[in-house]
N, C-alpha and C positions, 0 to 999 in steps of 0.2 A: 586765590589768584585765578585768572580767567586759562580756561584753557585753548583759546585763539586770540590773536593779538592782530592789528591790522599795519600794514607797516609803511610807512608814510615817508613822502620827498616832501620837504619845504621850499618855499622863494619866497623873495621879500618884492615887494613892489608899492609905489607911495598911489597913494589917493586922499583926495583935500586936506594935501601937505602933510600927510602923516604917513608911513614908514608902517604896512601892513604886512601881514605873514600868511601867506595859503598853504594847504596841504590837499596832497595829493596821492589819493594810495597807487601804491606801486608796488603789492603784495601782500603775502600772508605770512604769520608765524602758526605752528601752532606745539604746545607742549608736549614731550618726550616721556614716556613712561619713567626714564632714568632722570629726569629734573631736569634735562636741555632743553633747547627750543628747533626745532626745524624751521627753515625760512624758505618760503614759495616765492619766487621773484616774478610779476608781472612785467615788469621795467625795471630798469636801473638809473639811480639817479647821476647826473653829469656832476664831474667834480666842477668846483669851482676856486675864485680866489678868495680866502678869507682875509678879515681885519688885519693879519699879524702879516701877510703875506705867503701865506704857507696854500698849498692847493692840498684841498680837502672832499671830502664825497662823505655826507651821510644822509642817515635818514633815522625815523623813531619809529619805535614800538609802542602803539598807544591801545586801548582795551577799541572793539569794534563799535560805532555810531547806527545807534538805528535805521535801518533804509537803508544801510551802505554799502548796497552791492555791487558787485563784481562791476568793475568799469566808472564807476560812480566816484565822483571827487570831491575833498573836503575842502574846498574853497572857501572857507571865511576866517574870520579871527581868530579863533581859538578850535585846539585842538579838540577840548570837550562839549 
């Protein structure tokens, strides 16, 4: 397992009629001598409304993308 993780806000927004997904980091994780994770917040993501009606706020934890530094946004389809 990686020992930094980058830690990512999603939005959806459609282009030529399809239903696209961006990410955007908004901080760091990075692993705990004792098996936790510590989380470095750049931003925080705005809660929103989801499908079921419920207001929800997350974000992921995904391994870091080459070149993806500090300030730099993973804008396109997929998170890998």
């Amino acid at each position: 397992m990686t020992e930094r993780m980058d830690i990512l806000a999603t939005r959806s927004y459609a282009k030529d009629g399809e239903t696209k997904t961006a990410f955007t980091r908004i901080g760091v994780a990075f692993a705990t001598k004792n098996g936790g994770w510590s989380l470095v917040f750049e931003a925080l993501p705005i809660a929103s409304l989801s499908d079921k009606g419920t207001i929800e706020t997350r974000a992921l934890m995904m391994p870091p993308r080459e070149g993806n530094g500090p300030g730099k946004s993973r804008d396109d389809e997929s998170p890998f």
